[in-house]
C-alpha positions as CSV (number, residue, x, y, z in Angstrom):
1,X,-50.9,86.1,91.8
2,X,-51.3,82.9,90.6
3,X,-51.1,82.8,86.2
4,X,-51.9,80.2,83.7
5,X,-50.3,80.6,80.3
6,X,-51.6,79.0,77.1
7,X,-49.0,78.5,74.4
8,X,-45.4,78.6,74.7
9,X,-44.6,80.1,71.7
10,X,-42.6,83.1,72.0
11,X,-44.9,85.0,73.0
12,X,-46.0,82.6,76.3
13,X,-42.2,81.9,77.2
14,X,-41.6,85.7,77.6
15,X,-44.7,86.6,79.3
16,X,-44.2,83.6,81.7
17,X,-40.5,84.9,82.2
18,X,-41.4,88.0,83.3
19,X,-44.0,87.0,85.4
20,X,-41.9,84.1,87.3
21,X,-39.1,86.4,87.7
22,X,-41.6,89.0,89.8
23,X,-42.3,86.2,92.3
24,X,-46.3,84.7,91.0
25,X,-47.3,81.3,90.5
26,X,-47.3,80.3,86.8
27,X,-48.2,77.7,85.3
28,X,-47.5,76.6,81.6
29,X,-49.8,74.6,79.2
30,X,-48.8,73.4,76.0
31,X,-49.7,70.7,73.5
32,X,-45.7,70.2,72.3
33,X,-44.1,67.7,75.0
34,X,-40.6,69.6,73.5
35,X,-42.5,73.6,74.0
36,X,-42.9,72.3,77.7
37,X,-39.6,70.7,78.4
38,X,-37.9,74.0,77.1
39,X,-40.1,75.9,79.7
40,X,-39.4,73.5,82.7
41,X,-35.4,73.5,81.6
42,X,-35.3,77.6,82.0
43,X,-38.0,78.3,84.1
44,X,-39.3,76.9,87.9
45,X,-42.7,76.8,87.0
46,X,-45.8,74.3,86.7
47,X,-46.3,72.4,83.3
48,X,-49.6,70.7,82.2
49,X,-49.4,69.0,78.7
50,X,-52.6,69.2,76.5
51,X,-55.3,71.2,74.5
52,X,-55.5,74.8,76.1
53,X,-58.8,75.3,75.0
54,X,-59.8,72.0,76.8
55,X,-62.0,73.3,79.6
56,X,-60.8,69.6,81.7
57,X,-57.3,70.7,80.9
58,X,-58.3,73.9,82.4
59,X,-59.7,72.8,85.3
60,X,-56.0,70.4,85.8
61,X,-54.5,73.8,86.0
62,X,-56.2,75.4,88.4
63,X,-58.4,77.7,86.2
64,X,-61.2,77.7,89.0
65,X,-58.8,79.3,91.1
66,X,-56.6,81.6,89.0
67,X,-56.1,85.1,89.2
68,X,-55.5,85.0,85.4
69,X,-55.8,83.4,82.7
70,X,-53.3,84.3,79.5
71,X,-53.7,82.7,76.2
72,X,-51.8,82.7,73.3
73,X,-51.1,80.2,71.0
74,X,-50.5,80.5,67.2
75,X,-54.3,79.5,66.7
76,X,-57.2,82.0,67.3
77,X,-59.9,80.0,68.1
78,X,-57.4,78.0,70.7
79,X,-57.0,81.2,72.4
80,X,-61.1,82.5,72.0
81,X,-62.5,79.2,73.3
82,X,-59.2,79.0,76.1
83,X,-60.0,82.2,77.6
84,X,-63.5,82.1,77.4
85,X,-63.1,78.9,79.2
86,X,-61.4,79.4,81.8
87,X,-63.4,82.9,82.2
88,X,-66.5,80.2,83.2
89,X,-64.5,77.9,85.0
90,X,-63.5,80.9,87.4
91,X,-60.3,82.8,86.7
92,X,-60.7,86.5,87.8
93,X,-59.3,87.8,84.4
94,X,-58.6,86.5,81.2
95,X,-56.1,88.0,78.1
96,X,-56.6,86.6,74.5
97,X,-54.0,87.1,71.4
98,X,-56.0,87.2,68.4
99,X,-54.6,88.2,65.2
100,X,-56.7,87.3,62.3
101,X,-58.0,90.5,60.3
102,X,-61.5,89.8,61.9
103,X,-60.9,91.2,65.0
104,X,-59.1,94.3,63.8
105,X,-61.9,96.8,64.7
106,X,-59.7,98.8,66.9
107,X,-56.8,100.9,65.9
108,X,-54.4,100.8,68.5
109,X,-54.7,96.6,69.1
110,X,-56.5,96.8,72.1
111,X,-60.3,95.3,72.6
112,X,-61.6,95.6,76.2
113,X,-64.6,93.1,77.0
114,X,-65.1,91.0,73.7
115,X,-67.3,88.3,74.4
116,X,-66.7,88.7,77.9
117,X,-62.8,88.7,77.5
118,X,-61.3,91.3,79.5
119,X,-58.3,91.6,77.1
120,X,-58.1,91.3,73.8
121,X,-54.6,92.0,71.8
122,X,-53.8,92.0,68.2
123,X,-50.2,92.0,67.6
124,X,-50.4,93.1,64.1
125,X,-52.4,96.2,64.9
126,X,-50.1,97.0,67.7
127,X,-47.5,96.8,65.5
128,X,-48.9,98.9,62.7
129,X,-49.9,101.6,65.5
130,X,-46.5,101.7,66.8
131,X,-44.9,102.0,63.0
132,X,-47.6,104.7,62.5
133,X,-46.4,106.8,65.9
134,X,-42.6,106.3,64.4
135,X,-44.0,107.5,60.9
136,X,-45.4,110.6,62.6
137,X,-42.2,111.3,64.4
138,X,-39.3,113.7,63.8
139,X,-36.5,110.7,64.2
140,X,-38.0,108.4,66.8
141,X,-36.6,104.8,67.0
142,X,-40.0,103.8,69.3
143,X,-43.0,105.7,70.1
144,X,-45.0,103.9,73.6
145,X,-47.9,105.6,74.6
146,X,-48.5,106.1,78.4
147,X,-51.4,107.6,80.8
148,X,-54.1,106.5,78.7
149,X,-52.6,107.7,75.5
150,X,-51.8,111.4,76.9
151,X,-47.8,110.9,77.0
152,X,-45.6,109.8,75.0
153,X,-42.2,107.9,75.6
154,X,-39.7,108.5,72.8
155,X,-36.7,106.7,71.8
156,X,-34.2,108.7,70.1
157,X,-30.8,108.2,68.9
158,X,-28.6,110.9,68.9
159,X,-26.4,112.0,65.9
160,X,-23.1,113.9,66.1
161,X,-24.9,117.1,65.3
162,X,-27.3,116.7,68.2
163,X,-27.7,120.2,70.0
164,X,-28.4,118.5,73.6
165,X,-24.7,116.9,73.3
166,X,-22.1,117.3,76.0
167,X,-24.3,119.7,78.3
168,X,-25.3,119.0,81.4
169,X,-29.1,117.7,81.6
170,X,-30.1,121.0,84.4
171,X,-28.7,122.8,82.0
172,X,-30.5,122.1,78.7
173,X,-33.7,124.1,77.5
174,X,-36.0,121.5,77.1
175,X,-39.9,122.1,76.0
176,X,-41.9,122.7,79.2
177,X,-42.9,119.4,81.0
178,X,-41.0,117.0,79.1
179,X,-37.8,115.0,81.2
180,X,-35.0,112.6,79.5
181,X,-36.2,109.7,81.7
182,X,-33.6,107.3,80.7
183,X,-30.1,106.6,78.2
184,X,-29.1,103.8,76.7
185,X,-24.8,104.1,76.1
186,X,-23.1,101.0,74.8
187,X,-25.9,98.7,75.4
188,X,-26.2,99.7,79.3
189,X,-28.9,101.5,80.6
190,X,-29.0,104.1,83.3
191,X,-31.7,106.8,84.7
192,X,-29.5,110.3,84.4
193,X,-29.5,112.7,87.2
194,X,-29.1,116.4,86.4
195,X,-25.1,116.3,86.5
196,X,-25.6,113.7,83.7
197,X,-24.4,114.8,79.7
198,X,-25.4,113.1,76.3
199,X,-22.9,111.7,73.9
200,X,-23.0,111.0,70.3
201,X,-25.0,107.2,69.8
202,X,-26.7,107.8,72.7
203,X,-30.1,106.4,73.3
204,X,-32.4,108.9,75.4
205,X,-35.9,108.2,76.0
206,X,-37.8,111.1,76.5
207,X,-41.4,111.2,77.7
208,X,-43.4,114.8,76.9
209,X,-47.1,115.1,76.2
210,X,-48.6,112.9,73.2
211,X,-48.8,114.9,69.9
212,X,-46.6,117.7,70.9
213,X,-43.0,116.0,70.6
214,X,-42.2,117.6,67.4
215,X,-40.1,120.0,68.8
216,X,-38.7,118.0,71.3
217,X,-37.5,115.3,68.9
218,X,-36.5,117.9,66.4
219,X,-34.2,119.4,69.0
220,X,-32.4,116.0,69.8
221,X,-32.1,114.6,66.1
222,X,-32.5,117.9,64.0
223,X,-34.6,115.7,61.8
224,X,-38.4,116.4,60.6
225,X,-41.5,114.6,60.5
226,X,-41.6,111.9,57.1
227,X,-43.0,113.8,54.2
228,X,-42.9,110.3,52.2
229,X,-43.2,106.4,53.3
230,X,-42.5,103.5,51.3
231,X,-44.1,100.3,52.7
232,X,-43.3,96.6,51.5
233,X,-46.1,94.4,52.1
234,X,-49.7,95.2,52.0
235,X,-50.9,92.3,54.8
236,X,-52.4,93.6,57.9
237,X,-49.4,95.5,59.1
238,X,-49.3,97.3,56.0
239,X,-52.8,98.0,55.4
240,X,-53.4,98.9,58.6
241,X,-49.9,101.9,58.8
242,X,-51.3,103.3,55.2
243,X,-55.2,103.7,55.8
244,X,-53.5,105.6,59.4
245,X,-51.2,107.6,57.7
246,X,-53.7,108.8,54.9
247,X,-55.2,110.5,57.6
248,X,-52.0,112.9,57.6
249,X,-50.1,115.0,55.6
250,X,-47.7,111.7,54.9
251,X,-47.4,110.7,50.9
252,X,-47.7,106.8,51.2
253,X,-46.3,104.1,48.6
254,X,-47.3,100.6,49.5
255,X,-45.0,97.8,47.1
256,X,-47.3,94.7,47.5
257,X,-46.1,91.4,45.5
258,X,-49.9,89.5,45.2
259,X,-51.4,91.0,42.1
260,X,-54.8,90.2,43.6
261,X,-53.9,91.9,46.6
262,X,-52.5,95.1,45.6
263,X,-55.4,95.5,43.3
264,X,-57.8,95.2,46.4
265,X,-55.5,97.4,48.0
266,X,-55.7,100.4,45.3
267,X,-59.3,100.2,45.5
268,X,-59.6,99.9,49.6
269,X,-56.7,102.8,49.5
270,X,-57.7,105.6,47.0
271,X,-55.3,107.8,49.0
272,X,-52.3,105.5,48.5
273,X,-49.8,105.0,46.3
274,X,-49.8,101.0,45.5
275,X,-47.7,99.1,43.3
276,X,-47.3,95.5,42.2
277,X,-43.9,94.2,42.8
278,X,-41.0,92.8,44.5
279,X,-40.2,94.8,47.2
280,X,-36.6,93.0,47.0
281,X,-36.2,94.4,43.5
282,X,-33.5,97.3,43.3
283,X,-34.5,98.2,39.7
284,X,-37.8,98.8,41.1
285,X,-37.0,100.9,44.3
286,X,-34.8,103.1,41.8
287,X,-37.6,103.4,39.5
288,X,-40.1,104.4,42.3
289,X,-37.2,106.7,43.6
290,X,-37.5,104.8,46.8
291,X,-34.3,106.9,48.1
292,X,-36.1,110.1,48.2
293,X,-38.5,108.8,51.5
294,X,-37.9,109.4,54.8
295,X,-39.1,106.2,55.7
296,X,-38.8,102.2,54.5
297,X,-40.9,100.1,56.0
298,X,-40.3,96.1,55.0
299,X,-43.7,94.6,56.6
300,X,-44.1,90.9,55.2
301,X,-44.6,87.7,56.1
302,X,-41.2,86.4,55.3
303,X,-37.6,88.0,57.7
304,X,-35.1,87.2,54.6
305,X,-37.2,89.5,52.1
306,X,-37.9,92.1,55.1
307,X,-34.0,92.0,55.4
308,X,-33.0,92.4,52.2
309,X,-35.1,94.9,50.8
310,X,-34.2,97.3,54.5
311,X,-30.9,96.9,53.1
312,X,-31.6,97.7,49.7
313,X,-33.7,100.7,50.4
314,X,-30.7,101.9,52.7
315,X,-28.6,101.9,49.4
316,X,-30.8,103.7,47.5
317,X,-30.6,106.5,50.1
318,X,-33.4,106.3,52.2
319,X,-33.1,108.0,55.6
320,X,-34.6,105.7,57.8
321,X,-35.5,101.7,57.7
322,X,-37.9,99.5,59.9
323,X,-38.2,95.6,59.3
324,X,-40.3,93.5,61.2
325,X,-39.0,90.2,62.4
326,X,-40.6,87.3,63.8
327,X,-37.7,85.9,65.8
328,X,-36.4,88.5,68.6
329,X,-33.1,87.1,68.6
330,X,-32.5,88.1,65.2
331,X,-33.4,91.7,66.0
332,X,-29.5,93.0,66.8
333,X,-28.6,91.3,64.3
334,X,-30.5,93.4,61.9
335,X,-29.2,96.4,63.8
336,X,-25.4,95.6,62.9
337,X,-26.5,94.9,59.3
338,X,-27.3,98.8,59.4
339,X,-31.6,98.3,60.0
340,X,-32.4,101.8,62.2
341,X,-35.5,100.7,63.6
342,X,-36.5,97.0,64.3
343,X,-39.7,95.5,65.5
344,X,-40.8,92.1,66.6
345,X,-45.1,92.0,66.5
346,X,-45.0,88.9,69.0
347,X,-42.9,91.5,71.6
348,X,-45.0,94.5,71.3
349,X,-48.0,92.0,71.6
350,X,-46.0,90.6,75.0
351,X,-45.1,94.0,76.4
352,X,-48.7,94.8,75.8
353,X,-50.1,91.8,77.7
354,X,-47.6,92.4,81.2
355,X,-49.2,95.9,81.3
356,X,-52.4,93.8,82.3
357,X,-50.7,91.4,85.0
358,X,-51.4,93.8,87.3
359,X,-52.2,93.4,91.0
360,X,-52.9,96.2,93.7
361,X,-51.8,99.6,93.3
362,X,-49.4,98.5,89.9
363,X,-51.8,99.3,87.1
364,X,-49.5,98.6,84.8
365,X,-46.3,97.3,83.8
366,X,-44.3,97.8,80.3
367,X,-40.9,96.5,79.6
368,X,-38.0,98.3,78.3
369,X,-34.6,97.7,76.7
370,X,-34.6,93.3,76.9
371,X,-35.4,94.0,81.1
372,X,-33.2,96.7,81.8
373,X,-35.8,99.3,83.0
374,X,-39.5,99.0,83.6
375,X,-42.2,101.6,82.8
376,X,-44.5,101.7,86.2
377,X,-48.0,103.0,86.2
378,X,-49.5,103.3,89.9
379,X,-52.6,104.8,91.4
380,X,-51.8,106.5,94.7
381,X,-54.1,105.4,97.8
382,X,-55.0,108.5,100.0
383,X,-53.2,106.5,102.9
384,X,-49.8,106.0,101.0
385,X,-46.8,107.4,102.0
386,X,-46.0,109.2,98.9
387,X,-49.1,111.6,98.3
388,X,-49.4,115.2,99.4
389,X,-45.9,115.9,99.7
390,X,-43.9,117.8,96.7
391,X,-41.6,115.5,94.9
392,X,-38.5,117.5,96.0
393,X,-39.2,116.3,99.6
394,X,-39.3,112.6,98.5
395,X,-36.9,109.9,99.2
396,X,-37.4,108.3,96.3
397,X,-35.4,105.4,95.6
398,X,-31.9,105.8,93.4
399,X,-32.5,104.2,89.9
400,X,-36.3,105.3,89.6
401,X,-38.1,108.6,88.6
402,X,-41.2,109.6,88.6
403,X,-42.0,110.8,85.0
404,X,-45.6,111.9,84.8
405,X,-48.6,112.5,87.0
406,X,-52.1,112.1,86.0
407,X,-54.7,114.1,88.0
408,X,-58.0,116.4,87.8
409,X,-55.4,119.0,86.6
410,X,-54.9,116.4,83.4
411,X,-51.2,114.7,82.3
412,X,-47.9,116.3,83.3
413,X,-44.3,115.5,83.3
414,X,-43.8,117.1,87.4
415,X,-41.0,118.7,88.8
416,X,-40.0,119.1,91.9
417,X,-42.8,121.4,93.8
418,X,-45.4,118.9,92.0
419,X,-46.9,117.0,94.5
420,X,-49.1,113.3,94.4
421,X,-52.6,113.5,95.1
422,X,-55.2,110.7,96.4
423,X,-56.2,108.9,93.9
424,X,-53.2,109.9,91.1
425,X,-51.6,107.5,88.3
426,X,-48.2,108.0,88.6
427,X,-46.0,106.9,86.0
428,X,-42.6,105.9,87.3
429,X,-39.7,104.3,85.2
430,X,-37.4,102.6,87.5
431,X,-34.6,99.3,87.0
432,X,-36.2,96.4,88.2
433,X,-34.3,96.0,91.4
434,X,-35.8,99.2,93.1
435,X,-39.2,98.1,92.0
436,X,-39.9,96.6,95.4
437,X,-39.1,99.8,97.3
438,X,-41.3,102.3,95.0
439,X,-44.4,100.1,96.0
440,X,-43.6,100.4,98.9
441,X,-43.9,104.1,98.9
442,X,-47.7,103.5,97.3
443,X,-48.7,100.9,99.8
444,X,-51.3,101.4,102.0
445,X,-50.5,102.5,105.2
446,X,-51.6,100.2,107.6
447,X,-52.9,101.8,110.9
């Protein structure tokens, strides 16, 4: 495939990593002589310096002729005009970050076809879908919805109490069709086999059909779905989780620091509970009995307040916290500073683009844990190796599983008399190295 990217922000530089790593030719654009000379120091790629949304820049990079065409730079109308450009000049596909409140229509961050676009992401939507999946959940670190929203992948962090500990995985009564798919233990990730027991800290992601987790997340952390959120910051992100979560049985109080704001913000949210102040006040959080929520979410603008009112809220007694950060790097550090969930918008919004890279039978692609593992989504040709033959029978490569099939029977987690029809998504979550031989399995075979 051959790529441009437009901005190298973070969001460019990890979308271009990814992309370079799996073998296509990328090309970089940037206006910042330093943005590019970071790119060509780490990465063997193409560089052109200019305006992205320049359709003779374009054309210098080979827009007439490219597969796709991603853009995202800090500036909307860069990325509009950029891949509406290079959509005329030629390219096949084109993805556009866009993140201003104006093009918020959908829920879940997605837009398919805007002005001819084919992809259209808002990373604070995304964001404020994902928080509102956590919200929902009984203890989930991460909620990523698969098959076209039908499954659910859970992240879940194991206490000492856990009642799945120190049993072997064929041995534990799990809800019908749901699988531990992978574990995280002291930063290392590995897919389990059946021989395989969870310990105390560790990290299982469990996939199971979307809106009936409850039990299984229950089961794992013993906890219960939030009763009460407290949200700092009433921007996008935070309008966005509280008009979602008024939908629900979920008591909502939204701190917002903007008088202005939070007064357009009680009237545009009759169902929440908003408050001007400082979300970084502790007098105020005690006052608001801020300890008594399940959840504390610190949504703003600014990673220092975000930080400090997490930790604040986790004083107080408050059983979970989420901060959004802006710089990935600083996301484990957060984590050691005692943060339970942390989320970086420009991430989601990357992990949400590379499910769109897609060529051939790979629909889509998400990425897990910095790399470590790779959510696969394939649609099985009738002449592939791998269809009409139950999954027990398949040598499928160590390190990758197949977790769910999607069919004219609907979405299912298989087991082992399950078999692949023509025509099937198949969602497979494998380490990246054995990538290359599970497409091989759903390549056409050639006669």
């Amino acid at each position: 495939m051959y790529a441009i990217v437009v901005g190298m922000g973070q969001v460019g530089r990890h979308v271009l990593a990814v992309m370079a790593a799996d073998g296509h030719d990328v090309i970089a654009v940037d206006r910042d002589p330093e943005a590019l000379a970071q790119v060509e120091e780490h990465f063997d790629v193409a560089t052109i310096l200019g305006y992205g949304a320049s359709p003779r820049v374009l054309h210098n990079a080979g827009a007439d002729d490219a597969d796709l065409l991603v853009a995202v730079t800090d500036e909307d109308e860069v990325n509009l005009v950029a891949a509406l450009a290079g959509s005329r000049l030629g390219a096949k596909r084109s993805i556009a970050r866009l993140q201003g409140p104006e093009f918020s229509d959908s829920e879940e961050g997605v837009l398919y076809g805007m002005l001819g676009i084919d992809v259209v992401v808002n990373p604070p939507i995304l964001v404020a879908h994902e928080i509102t999946n956590v919200a929902r959940s009984h203890g989930a670190l991460d909620v990523l919805s698969l098959a076209g929203n039908r499954l659910e992948l859970v992240q879940l962090e194991l206490p000492p109490n856990s009642k799945v500990l120190h049993k072997p995985l064929s041995r534990l009564h799990l809800p019908k069709r749901s699988l531990v798919a992978c574990v995280v233990r002291a930063g290392e990730l590995f897919v389990p086999g059946g021989a395989d027991v969870l310990l105390p800290g560790d990290r299982a992601y469990v996939i199971g059909h979307a809106g009936k987790m409850g039990p299984l997340e229950a089961l794992f952390c013993g906890g219960s779905q939030s009763a009460q959120v407290c949200l700092v910051g009433g921007g996008v992100v935070g309008e966005t989780i509280a008009r979602q979560l008024s939908r629900t049985n979920i008591d909502v109080l939204l701190i917002e620091k903007n008088r202005t704001r939070a007064e357009k913000l009680a009237i545009s949210l009759p169902r929440t509970t908003v408050i001007h102040g400082d979300g970084t006040d502790l007098n105020l959080l005690e006052e608001e009995q801020v300890g008594t929520h399940d959840l504390f979410c610190a949504l703003t603008q600014d990673e220092e307040v975000n930080l400090m009112s997490g930790l604040l809220a986790k004083r107080t007694g408050v059983n979970r916290t989420l901060c959004l950060v802006q710089r990935s790097d600083y996301m484990e550090i957060y984590r050691q500073l005692g943060i339970d969930i942390v989320l970086s918008p420009r991430i989601v919004a990357s992990n949400h683009i590379l499910r769109y890279t897609r060529q051939s039978e790979l629909q889509s692609l998400t990425v897990l844990e910095g790399g470590q593992a790779e959510i696969l989504e394939y649609e099985a040709p009738t002449e592939s190796r791998i269809v009409n033959i139950p999954l027990k029978r398949l040598s499928f490569p160590r390190g990758a599983i197949v977790a769910a099939i999607v069919d004219s029977k609907g979405a299912r987690v298989p087991g082992g008399d399950d078999a692949i029809t023509p025509g099937a998504t198949v969602v497979v979550l494998g380490t990246p190295g054995v990538r290359g031989s599970v497409e091989r399995l759903f390549r056409k075979r050639v006669l």
